[in-house]
N, C-alpha and C positions, 0 to 999 in steps of 0.2 A: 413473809410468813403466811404459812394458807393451812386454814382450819376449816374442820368440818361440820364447823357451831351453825346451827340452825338459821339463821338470820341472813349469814353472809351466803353458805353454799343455796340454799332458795335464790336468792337473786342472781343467780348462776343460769339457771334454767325458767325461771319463772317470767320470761318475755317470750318464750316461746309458745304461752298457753291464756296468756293475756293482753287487754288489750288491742284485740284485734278490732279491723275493720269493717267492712261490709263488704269486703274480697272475702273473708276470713283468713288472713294473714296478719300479724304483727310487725311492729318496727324492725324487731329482729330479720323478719323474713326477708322485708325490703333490704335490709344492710347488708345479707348473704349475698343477695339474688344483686346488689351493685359492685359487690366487692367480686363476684364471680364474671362479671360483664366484664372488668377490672383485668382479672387472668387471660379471658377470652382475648383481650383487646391488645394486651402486651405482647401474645404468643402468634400474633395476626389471623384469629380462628375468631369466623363467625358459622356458627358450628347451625347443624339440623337437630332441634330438639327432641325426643323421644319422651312418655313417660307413661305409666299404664292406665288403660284409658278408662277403669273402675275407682281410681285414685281421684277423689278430687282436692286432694291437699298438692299432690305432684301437678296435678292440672294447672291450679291455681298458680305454684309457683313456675311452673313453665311458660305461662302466660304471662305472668308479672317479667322475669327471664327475658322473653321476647321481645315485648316493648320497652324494657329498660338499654337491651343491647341495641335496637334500631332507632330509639333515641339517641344513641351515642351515633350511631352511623350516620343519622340526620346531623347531627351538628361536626361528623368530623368526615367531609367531604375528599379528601387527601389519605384518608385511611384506607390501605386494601390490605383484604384478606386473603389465605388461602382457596382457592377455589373460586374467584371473582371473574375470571375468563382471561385475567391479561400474567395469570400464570397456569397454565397449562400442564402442567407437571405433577400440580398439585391438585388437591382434592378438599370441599370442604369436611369437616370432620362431624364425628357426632354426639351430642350430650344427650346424656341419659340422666334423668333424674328419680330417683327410686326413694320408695321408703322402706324405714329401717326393718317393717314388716312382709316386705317381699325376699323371696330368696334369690339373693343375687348372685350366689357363689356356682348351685347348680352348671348353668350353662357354660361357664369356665372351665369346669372339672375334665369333663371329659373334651376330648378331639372333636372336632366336625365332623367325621370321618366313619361311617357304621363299622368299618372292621375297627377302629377302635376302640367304640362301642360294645361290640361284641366280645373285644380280648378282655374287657373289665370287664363283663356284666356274666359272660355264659363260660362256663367249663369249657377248657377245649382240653383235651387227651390227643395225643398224637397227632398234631395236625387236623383232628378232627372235635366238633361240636356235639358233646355230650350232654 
């Protein structure tokens, strides 16, 4: 049974805004950013971080991110990933880490591509640009 009485749903989200250390990140942060090393490490992806470089919450945890996954790399010497050189084929991959206040849907919407751009964005009449 899950209720949305005061007491319980607060401690729902209330480790994400307390607590913190002198990273400014919480316990919660740290348990994301090992459990997501966790996916990294199962899928054999030791990815290139990305994260916007006016963000210092995305900073923070892409830092935390970093050193939590090459700890894991330091202690598990037998582990390759994608992209390590002794497969060729493959490519490492890339994490993005964004907050919930940037728009991350934008760049997805449209094609790469300017005439796609163009067919959604400008009138076109008869093969032509009105």
């Amino acid at each position: 049974h899950f209720d949305m009485k005061p007491p319980r749903f607060q401690n729902i989200y209330s480790e994400l805004y307390v607590r913190r250390s002198s990273t400014g990140l919480s316990p919660l942060h740290d348990r994301m950013m090992s459990k997501l090393v966790t996916v990294c490490a199962t899928l054999n992806e030791y990815p290139h971080v990305r994260f916007p470089s006016n963000n210092e919450l995305c900073k923070s945890l892409a830092n935390l991110f970093q050193q939590k996954i090459n700890e894991f790399l330091g202690s598990n010497k037998s582990w390759w990933f994608n992209g390590d050189g002794t497969n060729p084929n493959t490519e490492r991959s890339t994490l993005l880490i964004l907050d919930r206040k940037d728009d991350c849907l934008s760049p997805l919407v449209h094609e790469l591509t300017y005439e796609a751009m163009v067919n959604d964005l400008l009138p076109i009449d008869d093969e032509k640009i009105t």
